[in-house]
PDB file of the backbone (N, CA, C, O) and the ligand in Angstrom, with CONECT records:
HET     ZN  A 101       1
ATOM      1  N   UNK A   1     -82.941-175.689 182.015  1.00  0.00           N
ATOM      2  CA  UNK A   1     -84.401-175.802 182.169  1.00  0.00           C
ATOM      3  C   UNK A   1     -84.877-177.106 181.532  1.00  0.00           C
ATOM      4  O   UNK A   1     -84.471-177.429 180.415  1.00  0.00           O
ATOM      5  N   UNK A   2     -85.767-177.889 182.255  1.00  0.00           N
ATOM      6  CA  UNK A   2     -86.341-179.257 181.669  1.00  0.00           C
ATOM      7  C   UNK A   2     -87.397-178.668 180.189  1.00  0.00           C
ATOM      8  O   UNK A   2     -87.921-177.663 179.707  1.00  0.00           O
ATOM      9  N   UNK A   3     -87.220-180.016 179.998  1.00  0.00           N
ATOM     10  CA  UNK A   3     -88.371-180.060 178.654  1.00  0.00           C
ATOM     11  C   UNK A   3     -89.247-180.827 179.196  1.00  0.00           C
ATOM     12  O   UNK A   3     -88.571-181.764 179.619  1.00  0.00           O
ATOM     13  N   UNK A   4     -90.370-181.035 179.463  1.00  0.00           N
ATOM     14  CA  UNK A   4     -91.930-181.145 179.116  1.00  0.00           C
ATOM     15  C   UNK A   4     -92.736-181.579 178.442  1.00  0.00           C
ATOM     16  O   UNK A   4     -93.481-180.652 178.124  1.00  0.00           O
ATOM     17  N   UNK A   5     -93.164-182.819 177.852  1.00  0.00           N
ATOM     18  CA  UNK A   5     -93.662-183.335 177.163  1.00  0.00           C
ATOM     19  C   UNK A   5     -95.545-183.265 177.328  1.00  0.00           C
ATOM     20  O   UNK A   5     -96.099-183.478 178.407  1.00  0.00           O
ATOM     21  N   UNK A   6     -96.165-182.990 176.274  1.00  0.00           N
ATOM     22  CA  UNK A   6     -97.639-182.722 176.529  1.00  0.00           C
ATOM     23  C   UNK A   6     -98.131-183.617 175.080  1.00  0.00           C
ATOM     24  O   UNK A   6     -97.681-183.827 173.954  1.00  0.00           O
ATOM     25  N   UNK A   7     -99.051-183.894 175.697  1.00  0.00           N
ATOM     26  CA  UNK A   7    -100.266-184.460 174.966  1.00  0.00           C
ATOM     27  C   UNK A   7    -101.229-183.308 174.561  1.00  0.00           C
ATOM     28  O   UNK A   7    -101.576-182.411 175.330  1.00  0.00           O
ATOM     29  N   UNK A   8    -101.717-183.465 172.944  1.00  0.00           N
ATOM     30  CA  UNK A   8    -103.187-182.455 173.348  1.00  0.00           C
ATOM     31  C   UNK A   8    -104.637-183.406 173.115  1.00  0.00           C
ATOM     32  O   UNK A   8    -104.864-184.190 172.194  1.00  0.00           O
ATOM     33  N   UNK A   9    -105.137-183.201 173.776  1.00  0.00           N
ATOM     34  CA  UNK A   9    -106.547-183.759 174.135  1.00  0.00           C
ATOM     35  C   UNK A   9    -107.427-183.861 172.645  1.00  0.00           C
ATOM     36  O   UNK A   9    -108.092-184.802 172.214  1.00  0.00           O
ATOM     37  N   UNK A  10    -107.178-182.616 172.090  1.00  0.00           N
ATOM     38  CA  UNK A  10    -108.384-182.339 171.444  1.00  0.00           C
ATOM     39  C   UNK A  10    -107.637-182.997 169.290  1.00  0.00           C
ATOM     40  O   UNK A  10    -108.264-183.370 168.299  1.00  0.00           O
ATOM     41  N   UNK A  11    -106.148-182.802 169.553  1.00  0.00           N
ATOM     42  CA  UNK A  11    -106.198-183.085 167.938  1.00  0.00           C
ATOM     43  C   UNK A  11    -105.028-184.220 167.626  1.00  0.00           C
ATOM     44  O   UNK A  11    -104.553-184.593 166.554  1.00  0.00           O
ATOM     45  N   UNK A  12    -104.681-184.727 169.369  1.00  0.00           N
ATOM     46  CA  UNK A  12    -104.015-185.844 169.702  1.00  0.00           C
ATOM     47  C   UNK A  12    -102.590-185.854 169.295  1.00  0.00           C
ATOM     48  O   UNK A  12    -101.934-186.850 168.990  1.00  0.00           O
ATOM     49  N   UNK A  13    -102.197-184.633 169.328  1.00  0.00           N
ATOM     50  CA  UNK A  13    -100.507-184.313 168.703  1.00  0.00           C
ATOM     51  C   UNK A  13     -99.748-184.203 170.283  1.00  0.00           C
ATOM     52  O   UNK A  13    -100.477-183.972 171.248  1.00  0.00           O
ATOM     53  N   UNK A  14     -98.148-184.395 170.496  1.00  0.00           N
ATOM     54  CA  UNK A  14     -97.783-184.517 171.130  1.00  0.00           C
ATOM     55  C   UNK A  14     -96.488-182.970 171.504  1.00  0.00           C
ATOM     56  O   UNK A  14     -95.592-183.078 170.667  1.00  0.00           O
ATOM     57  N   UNK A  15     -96.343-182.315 171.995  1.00  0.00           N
ATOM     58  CA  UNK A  15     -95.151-181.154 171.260  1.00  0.00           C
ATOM     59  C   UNK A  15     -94.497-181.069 173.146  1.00  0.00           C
ATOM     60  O   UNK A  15     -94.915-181.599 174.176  1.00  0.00           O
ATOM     61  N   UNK A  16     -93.434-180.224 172.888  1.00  0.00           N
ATOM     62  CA  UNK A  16     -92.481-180.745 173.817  1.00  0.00           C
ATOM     63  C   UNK A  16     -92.596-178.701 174.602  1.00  0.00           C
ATOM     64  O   UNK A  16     -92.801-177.829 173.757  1.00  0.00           O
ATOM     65  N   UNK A  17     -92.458-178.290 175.974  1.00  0.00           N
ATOM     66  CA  UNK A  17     -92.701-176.921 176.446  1.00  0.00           C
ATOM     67  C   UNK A  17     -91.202-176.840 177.475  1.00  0.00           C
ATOM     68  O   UNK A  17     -90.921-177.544 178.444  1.00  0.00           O
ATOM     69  N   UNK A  18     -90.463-175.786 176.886  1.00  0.00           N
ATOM     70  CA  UNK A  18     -89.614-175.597 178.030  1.00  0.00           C
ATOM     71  C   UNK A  18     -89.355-174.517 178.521  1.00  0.00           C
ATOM     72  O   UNK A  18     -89.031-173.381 178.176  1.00  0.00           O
ATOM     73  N   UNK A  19     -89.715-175.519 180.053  1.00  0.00           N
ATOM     74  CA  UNK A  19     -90.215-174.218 181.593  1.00  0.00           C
ATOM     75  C   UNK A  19     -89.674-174.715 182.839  1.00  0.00           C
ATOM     76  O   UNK A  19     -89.223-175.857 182.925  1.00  0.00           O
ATOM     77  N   UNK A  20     -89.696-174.095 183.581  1.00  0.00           N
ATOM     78  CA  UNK A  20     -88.858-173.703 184.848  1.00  0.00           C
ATOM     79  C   UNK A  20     -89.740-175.444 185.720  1.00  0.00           C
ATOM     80  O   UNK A  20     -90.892-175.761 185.422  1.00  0.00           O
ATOM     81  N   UNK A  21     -89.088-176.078 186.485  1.00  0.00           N
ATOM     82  CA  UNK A  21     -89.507-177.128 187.199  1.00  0.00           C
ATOM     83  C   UNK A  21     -90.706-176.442 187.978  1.00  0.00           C
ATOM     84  O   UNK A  21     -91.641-177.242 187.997  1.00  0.00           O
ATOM     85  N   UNK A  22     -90.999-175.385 188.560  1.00  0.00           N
ATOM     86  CA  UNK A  22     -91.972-174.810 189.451  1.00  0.00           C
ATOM     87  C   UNK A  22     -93.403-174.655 188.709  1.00  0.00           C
ATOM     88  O   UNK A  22     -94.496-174.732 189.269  1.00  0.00           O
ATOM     89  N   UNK A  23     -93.114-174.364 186.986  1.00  0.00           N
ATOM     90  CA  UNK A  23     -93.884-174.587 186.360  1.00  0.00           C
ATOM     91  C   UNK A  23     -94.025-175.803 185.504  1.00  0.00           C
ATOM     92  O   UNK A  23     -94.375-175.551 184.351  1.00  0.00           O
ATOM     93  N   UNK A  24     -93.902-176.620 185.693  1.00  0.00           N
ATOM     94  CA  UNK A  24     -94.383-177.705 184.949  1.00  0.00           C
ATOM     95  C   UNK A  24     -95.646-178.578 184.840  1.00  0.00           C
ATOM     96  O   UNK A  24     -95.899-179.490 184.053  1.00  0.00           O
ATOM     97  N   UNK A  25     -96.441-178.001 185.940  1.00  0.00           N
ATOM     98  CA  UNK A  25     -98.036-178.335 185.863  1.00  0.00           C
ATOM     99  C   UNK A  25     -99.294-177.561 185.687  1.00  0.00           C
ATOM    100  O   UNK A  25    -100.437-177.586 186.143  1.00  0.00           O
ATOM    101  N   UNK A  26     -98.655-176.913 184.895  1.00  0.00           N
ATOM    102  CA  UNK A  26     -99.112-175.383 184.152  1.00  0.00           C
ATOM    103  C   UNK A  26     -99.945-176.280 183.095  1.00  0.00           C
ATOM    104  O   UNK A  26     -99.635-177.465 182.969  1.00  0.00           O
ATOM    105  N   UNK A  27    -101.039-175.706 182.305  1.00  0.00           N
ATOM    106  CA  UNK A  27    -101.055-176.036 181.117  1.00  0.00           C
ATOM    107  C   UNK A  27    -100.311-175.490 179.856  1.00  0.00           C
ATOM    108  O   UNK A  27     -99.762-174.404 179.665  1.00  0.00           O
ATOM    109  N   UNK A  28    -100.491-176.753 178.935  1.00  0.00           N
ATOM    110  CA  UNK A  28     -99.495-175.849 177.440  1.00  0.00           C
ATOM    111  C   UNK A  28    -100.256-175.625 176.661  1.00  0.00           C
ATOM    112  O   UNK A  28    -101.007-176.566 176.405  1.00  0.00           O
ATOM    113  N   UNK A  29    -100.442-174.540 176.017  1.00  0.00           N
ATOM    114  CA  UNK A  29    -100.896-174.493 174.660  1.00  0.00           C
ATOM    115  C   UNK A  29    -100.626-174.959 173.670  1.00  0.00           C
ATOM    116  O   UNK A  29     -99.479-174.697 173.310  1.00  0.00           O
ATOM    117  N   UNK A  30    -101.530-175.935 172.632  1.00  0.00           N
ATOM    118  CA  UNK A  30    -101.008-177.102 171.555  1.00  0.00           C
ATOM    119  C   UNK A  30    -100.864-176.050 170.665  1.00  0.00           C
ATOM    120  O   UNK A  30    -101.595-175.064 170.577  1.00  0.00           O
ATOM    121  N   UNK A  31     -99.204-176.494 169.562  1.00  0.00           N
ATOM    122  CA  UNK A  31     -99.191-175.178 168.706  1.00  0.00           C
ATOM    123  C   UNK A  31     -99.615-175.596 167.363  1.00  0.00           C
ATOM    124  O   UNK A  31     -99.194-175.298 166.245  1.00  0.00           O
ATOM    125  N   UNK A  32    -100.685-176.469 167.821  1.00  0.00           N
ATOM    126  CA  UNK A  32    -101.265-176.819 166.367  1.00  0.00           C
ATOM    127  C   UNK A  32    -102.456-176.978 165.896  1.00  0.00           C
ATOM    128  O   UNK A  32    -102.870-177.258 164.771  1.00  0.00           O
ATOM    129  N   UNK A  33    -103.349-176.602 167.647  1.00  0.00           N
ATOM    130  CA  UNK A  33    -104.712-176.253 167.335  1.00  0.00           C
ATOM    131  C   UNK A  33    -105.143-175.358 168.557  1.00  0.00           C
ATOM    132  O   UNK A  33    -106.289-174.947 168.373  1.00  0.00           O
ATOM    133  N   UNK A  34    -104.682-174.988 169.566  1.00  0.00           N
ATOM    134  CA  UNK A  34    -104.627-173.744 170.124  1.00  0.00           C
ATOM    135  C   UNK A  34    -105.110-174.379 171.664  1.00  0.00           C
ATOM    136  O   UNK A  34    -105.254-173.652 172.646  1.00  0.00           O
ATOM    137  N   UNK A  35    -105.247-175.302 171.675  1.00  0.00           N
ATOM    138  CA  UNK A  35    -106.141-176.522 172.988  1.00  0.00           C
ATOM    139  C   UNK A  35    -105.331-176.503 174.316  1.00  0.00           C
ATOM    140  O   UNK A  35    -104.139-176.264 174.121  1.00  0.00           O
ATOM    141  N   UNK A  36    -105.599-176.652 175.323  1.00  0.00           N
ATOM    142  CA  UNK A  36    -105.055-177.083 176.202  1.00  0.00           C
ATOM    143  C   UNK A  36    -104.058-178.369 176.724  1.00  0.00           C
ATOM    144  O   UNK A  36    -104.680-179.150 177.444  1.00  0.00           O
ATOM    145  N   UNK A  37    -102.667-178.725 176.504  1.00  0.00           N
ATOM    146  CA  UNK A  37    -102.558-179.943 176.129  1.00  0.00           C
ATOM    147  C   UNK A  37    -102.319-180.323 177.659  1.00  0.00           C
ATOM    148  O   UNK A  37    -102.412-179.481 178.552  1.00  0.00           O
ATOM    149  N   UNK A  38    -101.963-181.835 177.917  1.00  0.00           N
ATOM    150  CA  UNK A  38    -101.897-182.319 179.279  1.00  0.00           C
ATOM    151  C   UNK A  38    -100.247-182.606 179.513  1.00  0.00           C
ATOM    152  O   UNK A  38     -99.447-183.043 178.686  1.00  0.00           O
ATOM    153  N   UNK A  39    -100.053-182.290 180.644  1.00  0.00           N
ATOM    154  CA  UNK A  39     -98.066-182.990 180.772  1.00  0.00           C
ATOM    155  C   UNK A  39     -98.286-184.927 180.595  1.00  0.00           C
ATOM    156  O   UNK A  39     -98.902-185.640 181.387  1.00  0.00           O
ATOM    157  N   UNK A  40     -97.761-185.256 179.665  1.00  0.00           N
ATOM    158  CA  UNK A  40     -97.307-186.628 180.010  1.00  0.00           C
ATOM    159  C   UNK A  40     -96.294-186.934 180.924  1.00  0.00           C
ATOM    160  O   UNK A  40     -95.551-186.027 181.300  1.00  0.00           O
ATOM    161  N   UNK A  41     -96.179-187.851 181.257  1.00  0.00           N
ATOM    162  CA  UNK A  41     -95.169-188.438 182.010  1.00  0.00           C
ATOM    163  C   UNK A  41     -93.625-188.575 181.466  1.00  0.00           C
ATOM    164  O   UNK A  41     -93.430-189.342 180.524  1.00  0.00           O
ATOM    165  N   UNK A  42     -92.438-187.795 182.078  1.00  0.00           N
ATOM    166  CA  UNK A  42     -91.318-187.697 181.450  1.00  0.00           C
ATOM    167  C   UNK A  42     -91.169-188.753 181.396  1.00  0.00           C
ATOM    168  O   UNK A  42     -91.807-189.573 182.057  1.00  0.00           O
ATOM    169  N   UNK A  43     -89.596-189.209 179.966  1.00  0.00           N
ATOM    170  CA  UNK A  43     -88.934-190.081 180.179  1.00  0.00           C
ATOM    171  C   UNK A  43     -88.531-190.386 181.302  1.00  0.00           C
ATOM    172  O   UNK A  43     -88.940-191.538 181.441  1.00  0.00           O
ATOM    173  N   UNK A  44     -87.938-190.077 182.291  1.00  0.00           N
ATOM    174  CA  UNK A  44     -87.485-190.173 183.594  1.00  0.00           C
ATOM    175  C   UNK A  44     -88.355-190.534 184.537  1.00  0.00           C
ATOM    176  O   UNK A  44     -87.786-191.078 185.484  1.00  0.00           O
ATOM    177  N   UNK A  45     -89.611-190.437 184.659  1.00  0.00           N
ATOM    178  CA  UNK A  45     -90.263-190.771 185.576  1.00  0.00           C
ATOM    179  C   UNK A  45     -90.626-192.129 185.300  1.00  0.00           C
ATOM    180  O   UNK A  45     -90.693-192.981 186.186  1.00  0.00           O
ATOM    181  N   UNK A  46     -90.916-192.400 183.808  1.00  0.00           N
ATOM    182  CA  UNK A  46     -91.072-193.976 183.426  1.00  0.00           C
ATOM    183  C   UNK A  46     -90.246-194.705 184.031  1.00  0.00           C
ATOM    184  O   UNK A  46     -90.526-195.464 184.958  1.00  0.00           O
ATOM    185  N   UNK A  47     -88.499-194.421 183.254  1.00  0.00           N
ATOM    186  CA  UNK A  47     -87.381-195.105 183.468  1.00  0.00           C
ATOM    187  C   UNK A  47     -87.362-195.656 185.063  1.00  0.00           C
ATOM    188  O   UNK A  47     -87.351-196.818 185.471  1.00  0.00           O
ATOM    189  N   UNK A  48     -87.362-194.228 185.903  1.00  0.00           N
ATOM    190  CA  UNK A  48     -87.515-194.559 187.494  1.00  0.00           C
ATOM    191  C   UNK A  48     -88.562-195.475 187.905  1.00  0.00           C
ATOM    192  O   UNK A  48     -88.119-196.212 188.786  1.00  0.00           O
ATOM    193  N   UNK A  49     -89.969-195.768 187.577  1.00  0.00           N
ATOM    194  CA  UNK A  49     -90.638-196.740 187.743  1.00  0.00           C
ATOM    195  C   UNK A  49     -90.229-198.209 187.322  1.00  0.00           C
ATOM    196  O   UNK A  49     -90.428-199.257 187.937  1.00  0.00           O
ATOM    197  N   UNK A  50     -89.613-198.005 186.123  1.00  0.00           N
ATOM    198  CA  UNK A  50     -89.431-199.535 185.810  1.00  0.00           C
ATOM    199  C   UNK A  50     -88.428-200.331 186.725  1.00  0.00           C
ATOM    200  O   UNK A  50     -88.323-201.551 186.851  1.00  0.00           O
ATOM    201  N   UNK A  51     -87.581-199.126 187.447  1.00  0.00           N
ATOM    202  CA  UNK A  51     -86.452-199.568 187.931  1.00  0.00           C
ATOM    203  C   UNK A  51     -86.693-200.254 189.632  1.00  0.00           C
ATOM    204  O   UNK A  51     -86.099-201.182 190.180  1.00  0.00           O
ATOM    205  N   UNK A  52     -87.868-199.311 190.166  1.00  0.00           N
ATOM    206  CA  UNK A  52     -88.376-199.442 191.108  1.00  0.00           C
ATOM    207  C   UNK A  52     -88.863-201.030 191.415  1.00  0.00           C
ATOM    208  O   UNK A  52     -88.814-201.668 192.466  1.00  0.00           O
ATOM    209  N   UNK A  53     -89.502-201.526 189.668  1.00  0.00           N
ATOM    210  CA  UNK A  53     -89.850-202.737 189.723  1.00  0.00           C
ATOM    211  C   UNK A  53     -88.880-203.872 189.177  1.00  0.00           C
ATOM    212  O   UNK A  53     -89.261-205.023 188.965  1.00  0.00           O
ATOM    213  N   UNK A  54     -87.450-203.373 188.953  1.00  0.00           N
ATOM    214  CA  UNK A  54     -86.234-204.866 188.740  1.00  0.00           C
ATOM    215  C   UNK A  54     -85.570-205.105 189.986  1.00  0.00           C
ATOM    216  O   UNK A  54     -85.266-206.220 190.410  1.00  0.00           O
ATOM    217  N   UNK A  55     -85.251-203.464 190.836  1.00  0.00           N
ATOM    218  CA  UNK A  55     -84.487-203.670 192.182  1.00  0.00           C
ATOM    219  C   UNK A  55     -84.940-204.836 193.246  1.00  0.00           C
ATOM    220  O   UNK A  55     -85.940-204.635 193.936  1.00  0.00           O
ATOM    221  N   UNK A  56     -84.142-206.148 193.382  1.00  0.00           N
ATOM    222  CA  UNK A  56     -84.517-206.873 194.244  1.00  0.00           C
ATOM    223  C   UNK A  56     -84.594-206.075 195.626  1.00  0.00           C
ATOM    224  O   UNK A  56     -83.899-205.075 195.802  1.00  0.00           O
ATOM    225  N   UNK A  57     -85.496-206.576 196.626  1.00  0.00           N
ATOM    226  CA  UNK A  57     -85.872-206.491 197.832  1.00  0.00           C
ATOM    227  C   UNK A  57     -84.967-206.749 198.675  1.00  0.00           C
ATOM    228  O   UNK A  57     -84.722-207.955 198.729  1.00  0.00           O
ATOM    229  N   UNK A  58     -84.257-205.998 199.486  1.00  0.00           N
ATOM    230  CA  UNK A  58     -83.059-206.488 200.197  1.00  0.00           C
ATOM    231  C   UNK A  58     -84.318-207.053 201.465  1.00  0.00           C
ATOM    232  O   UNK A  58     -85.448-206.628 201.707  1.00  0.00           O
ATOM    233  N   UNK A  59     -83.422-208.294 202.142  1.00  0.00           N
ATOM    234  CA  UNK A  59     -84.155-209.209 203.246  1.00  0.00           C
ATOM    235  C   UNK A  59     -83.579-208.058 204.432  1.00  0.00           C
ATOM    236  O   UNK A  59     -82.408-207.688 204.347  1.00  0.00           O
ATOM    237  N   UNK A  60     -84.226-207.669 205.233  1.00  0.00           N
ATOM    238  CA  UNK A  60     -83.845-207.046 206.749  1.00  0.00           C
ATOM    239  C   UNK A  60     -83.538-205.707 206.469  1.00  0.00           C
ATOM    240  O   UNK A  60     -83.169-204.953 207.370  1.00  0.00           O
ATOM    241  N   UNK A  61     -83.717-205.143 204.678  1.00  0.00           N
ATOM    242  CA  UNK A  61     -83.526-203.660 205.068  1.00  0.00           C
ATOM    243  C   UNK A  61     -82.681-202.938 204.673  1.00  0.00           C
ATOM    244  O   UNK A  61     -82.692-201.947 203.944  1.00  0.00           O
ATOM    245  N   UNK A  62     -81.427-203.834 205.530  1.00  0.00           N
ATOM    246  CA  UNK A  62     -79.919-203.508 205.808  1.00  0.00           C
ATOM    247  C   UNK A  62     -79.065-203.584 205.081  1.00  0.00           C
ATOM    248  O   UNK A  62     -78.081-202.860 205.233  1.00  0.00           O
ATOM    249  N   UNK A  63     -79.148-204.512 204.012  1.00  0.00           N
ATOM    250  CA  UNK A  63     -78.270-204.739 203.200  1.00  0.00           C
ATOM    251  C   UNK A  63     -77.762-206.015 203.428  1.00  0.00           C
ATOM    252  O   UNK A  63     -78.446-206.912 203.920  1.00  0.00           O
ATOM    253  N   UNK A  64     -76.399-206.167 203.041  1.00  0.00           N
ATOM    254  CA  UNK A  64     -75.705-207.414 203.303  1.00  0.00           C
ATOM    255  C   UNK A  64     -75.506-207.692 204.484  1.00  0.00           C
ATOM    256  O   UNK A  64     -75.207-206.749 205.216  1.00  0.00           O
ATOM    257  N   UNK A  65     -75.609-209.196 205.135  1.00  0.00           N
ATOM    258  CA  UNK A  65     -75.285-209.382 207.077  1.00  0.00           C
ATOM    259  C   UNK A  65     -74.646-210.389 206.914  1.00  0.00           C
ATOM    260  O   UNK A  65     -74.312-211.131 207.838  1.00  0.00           O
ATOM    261  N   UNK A  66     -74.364-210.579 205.660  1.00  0.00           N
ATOM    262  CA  UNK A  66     -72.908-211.826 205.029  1.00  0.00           C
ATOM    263  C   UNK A  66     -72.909-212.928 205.821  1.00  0.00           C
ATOM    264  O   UNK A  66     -72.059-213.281 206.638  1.00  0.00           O
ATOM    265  N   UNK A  67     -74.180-213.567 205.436  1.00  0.00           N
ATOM    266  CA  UNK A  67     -74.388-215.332 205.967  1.00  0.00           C
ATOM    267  C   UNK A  67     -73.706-215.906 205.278  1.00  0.00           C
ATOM    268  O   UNK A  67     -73.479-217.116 205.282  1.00  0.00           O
ATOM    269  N   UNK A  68     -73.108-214.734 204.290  1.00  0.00           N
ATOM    270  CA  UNK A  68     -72.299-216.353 203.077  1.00  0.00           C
ATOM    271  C   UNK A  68     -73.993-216.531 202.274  1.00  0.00           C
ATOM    272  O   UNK A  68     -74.334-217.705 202.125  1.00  0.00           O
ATOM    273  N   UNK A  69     -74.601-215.883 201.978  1.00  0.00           N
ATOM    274  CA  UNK A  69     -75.472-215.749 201.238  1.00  0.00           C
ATOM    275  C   UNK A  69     -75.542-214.932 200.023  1.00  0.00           C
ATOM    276  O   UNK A  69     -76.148-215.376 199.047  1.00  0.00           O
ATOM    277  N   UNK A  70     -74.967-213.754 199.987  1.00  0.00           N
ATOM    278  CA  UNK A  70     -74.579-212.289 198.992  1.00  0.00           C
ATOM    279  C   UNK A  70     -73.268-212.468 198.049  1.00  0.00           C
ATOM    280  O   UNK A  70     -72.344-213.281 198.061  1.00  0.00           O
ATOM    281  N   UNK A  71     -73.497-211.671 197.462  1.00  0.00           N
ATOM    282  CA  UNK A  71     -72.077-211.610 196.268  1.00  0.00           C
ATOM    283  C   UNK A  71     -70.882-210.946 196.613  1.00  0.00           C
ATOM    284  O   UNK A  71     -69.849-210.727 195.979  1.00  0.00           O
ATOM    285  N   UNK A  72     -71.370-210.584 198.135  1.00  0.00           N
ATOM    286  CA  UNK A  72     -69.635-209.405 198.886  1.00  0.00           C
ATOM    287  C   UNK A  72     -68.463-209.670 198.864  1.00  0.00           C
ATOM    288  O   UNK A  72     -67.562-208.834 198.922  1.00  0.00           O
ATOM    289  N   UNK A  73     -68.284-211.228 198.751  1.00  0.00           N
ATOM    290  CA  UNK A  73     -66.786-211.551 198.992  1.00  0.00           C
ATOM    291  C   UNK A  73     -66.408-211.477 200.185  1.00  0.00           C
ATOM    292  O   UNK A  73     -65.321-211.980 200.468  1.00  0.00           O
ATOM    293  N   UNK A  74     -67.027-210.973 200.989  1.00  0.00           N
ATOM    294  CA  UNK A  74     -66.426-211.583 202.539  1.00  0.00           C
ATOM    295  C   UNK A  74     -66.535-213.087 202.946  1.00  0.00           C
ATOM    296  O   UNK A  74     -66.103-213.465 204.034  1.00  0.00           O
TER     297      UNK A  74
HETATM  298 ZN    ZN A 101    -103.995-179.752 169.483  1.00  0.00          ZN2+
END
């Protein structure tokens, strides 16, 4: 089962909820002032964004069409 990371709104503490993926946009209860806290954004979803933005752009799509341009070794 994932862990869950939440924010709480109201006393700005952060505590971690572990629940089934189907529930993960549930609210959590903060266990330190009783509030509604919000899901932050997993590690993983960050990581996957940043990555989204180093992956160069392949030209045509396709991949390599080995003009003698790419690192393939053909
Ligand atoms: Zn709280």
């Amino acid at each position: 089962m994932p862990v869950y990371e939440y924010s709480c709104p109201t006393c700005k503490s952060t505590f971690e909820e572990l629940r089934p993926m189907s529930r993960h946009a549930d609210v959590a209860q903060c266990p330190t002032c009783g509030s509604q806290g919000r899901k932050k954004l997993s590690v993983f979803a960050i990581n996957r964004d940043l990555l989204v933005d180093t992956v160069p752009v392949t030209a045509g799509g396709g991949g390599c069409a080995c003009g003698g341009g790419c690192a393939c070794g053909a």
